[in-house]
Each structure stands twice: as C-alpha cells, then as structure tokens.
N, C-alpha and C positions, 0 to 999 in steps of 0.2 A: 504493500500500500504506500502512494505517495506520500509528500509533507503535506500537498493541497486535500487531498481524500481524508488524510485523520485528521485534518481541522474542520471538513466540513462534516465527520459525524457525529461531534456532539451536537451542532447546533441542529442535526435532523430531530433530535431527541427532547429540542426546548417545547415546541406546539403539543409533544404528548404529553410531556410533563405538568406544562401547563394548563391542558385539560384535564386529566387527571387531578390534579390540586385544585380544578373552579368544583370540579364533579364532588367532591369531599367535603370543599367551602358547603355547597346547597345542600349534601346532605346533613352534616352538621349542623346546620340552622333550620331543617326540616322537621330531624329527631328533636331539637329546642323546642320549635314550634308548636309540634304533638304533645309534646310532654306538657308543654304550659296550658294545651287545653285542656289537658286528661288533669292537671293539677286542681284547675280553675273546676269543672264538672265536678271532680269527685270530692275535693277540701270544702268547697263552697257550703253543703248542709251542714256538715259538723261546726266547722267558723260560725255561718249561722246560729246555731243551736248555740252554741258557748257565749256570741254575746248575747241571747236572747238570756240565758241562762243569768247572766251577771245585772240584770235588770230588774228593775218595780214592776210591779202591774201595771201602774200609773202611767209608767212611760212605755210600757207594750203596747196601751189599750190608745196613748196618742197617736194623732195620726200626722204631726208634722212633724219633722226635721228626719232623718235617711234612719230605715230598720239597722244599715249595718254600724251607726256609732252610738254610743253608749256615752248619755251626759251624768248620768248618778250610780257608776258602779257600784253593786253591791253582793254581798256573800250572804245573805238574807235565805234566798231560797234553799241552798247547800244547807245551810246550819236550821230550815225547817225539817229537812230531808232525815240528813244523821240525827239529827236530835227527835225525829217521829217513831216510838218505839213499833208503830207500823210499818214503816220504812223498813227498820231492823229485821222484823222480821220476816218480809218477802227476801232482803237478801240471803238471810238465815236458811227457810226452803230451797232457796237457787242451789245455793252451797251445796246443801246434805243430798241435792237430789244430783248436783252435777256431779261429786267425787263417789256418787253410788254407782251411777250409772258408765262413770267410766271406769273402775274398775269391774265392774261385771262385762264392762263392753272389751276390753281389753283381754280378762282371762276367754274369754270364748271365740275373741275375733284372732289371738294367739295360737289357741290351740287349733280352730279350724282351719286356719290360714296355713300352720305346719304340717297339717294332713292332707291338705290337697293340695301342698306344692311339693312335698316329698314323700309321701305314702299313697305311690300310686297303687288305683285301686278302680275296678271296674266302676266308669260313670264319673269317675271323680274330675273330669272336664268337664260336663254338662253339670254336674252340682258349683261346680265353683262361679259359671255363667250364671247358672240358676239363681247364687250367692245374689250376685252384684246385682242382676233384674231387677230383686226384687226390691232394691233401694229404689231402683227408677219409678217404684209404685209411687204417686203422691199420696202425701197423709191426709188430702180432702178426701178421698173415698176410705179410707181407711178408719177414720175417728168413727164413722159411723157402726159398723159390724163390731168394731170395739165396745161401742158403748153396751151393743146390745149384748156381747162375751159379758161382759163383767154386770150386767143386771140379770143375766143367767145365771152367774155364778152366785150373786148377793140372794137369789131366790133358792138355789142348790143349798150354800154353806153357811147362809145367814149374814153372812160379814160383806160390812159395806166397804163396797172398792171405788164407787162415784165421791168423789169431792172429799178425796183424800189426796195431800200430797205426794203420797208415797208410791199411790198409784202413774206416778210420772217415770217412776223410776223403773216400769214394767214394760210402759209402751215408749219410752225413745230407742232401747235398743233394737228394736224392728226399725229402728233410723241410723242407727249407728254402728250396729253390727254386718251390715251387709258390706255397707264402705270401707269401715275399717279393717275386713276381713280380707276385702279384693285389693286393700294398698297393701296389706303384709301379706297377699300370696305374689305379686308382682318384686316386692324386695325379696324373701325368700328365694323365689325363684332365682335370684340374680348372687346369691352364693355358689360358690364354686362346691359340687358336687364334691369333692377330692375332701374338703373338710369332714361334711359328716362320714363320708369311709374312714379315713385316718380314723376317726372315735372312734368308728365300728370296729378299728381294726386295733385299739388301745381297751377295746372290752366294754364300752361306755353304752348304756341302753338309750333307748327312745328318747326319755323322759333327761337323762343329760347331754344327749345332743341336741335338745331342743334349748335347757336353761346355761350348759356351760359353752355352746359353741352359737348358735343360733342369736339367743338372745345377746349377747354382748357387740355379736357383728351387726346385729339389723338394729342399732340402737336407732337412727335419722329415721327409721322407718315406723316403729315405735312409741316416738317422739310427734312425729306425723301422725300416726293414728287417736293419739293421746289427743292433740290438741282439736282436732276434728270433732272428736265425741265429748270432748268439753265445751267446744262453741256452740255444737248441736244441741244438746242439754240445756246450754246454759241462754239462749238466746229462743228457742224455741217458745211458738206464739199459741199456736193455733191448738195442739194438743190440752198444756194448761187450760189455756179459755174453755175446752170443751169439758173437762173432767174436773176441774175444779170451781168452785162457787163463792166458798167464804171465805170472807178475808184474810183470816187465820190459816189459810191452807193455801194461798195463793202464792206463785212465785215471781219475780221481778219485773217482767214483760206486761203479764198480765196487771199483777196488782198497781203499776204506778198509771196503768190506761182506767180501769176502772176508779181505785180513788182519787185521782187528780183530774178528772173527767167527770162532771155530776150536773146531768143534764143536757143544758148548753151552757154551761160556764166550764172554762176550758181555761186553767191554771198553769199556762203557758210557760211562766216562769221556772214552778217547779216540774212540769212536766221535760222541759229542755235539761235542766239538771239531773233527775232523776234518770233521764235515759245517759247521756255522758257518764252517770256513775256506772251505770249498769254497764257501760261499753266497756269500761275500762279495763277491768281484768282481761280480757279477748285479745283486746289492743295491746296490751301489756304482753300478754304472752306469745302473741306476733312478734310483738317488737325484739325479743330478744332470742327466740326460739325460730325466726321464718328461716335462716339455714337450714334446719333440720325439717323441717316442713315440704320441704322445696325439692330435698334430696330424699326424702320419701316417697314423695308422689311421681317423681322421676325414675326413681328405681326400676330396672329390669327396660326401661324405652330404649335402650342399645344393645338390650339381650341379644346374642344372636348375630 
C-alpha cells in the first residue's frame, strides 16, 4: 500500500464513525425520553397520594390554588392512623395472615416444585402445567363456589369459617401456590443434574438432597417465591371483602376502604395515608430484595 492509500483510509472511516456516534446520541436521548414518561405515568399517583396525605380536609375539600402543592403540611392524618387502635388492628390481621400463608405457601410450593422437576414420574408434565393453569383461574369466579364450600362445611361441622380472618389464610394459597410452585420448578430445573447424583452417590436421601443441596442453591428462587406470596397475601382485595364483615376481623385493604369511607364522605386524607402505610412493607421489600426476585423469575429462560 502507498503513502497516498494509508492516508486516505482513515479518513474513509470518519462518515461511519460518525454515524455510528449520531445513531447512539438519539438512542441515548430516546431511552431518557421513555424512561421520563414511564417515571412521570407511574410516580405521578403515589406523589399524589403523599401530598394529599400531608394535608387538612380543609385544604383537600378547597378548590383553589394546584392539588399538587401543599400550603399547611401536616402529620395529623398519620398520627390518627397509628394512634387508631383500629388501624392496629387491621394491620395486626394482614401480618398473622400474610406470615401464615407464606409459610404454608412455601413448604408445599417447595416440596411440589422438587417433585416434578426431579422425581420424574408418569404425568408429572401435564401436572406441573396443570400447576400453573390453574393460577390463571381469576378469583372472581372463584370466591363464589368458595363461599358456598365453606357454608357446607359450617352446616357439616358447625364451625363458622365466613367472617373469620383466619379463613384468609385457606383460600390465598389456591393464589399463591400455583405460582410459586411453577417459579421453583423452573429454578430447580436449572440445577445441574450432577449435584443431586454426587448426594446420591455420598449416600444422602431425598429429603437431604432437597434441604442440604437444593435449598441452599435455589436461594434467588426462594427469595422470589417468598416475596410473591407475601405481596399476594398481603395486598389482596377482593377475597377479604368477600369473606370477611366485621371490623374486628378485617385486614388492611379492606378495612381502611370500608372505615374511612362512610357513605359519601370520603376521608381522603387519611384514606391517602392509610394506603402509603399499607404499601410500605411490599415496597420495602422490593427495594432491597428485587435482585433476588429478578433472578428467580428468570431462572431456567436459558435452560437448554
């Protein structure tokens, strides 16, 4: 190659380069773009809600100067809330009924999940599909046959199961157990075979291949299932409203709709706090937990 040839081929390489670098500028400022609406769409009601929250009635129920500024902040609603030994107690129900329901959701969505991703067994594909289906049922057809099981039963064995809390802790797992079964058979699956032989071949049964080799690897997965059937639990609407009544027996969703709702007066202030409180745990444990969450529900999508 001449001295004229190798000087003229960088400059054949300036107009790629240079496009290449406009093409990057625009996407760059595309993903900005997106991102600031998807910020704007989705922050917008919570923002909302927290200043409506920090607000009088007085100044909710005015109708001049902009809903999103706040001229008399106040902590008034919050400190009716925690300080309502009603309050306490809807969260009190949430609690006992979310850490029931995820450990029962957990030992059954564990044990199922390690039997049809590693003890195969005639049909054990069509059961595991079968698993997942029947999450996709919604719970509006569902609450209904339920109700009628458990006024069967209250006529069978005498004991009432309508407008008890406890009876929450029955029917989420037909919510929680199907999903959390199909994420820990997708991480399962995604262990390397070679491990549970090795046990088998160190003498190790079923039952420590599952809690000294399985359970320590599928922790993300775990972790993921966990947080699922506690949002589920804990944030479900429609179940409580239908099987619970008194306010004593009411859990967080439902009770701050019904007693801060009476009528048409609509206690907008503590209504906005009340729900931020109730978010919070969820958000909380997204915020520190969405790794594991993330790499659970991904588990096993490059299997193969």
């Amino acid at each position: 190659m001449s001295r004229a040839e190798a000087t003229a081929a960088p400059a054949a390489f300036v107009p790629v380069a240079s496009d290449l670098l406009r093409r990057r500028h625009w996407a760059l400022w595309s993903a900005y773009f997106f991102l600031g609406l998807f910020c704007v769409f989705f922050l917008a009601p919570p923002v909302y809600m927290l200043v409506t929250s920090l607000k009088t009635s007085q100044e909710i129920a005015a109708l001049e100067g902009s809903p999103w500024l706040i001229r008399e902040p106040t902590l008034a609603n919050y400190a009716a809330l925690l300080g309502s030994p009603t309050f306490l107690n809807f969260f009190k129900n949430s609690f006992m009924v979310a850490i029931i329901v995820v450990s029962v959701t957990m030992v059954i969505s564990t044990l199922a999940a390690f039997s049809l991703a590693r003890m195969r067994f005639l049909g054990s594909t069509v059961l595991a599909t079968g698993v997942f289906l029947t999450y996709l049922i919604p719970e509006t057809l569902l609450f209904i046959p339920m109700f009628q099981i458990f006024t069967w039963l209250r006529d069978v064995t005498g004991i009432e199961f309508i407008n008890r809390w406890w009876i929450l802790c029955i029917v989420y797992p037909t919510l929680t157990v199907p999903f959390c079964t199909w994420i820990l058979i997708g991480y399962f699956s995604s262990i390397p075979k070679e491990l549970d032989e090795a046990a088998i071949v160190d003498g190790a049964s079923t039952l420590q291949i599952l809690f000294k080799v399985f359970l320590p690897v599928a922790l993300p997965g775990l972790i993921a299932a966990t947080i699922f059937a506690f949002t589920v639990s804990w944030a479900q609407f429609l179940y409580p409203l239908a099987f619970t009544t008194s306010i004593d027996q009411l859990v967080l969703p439902v009770g701050i709709v019904t007693n801060l709702i009476k009528g048409d007066v609509f206690n907008w202030g503590q209504i906005m706090a009340g729900a931020l409180l109730t978010a919070a745990p969820p958000v909380l444990i997204y915020a520190f937990l969405m790794d594991y969450y993330i790499a659970g529900l991904t588990a096993g999508a490059t299997k193969g």
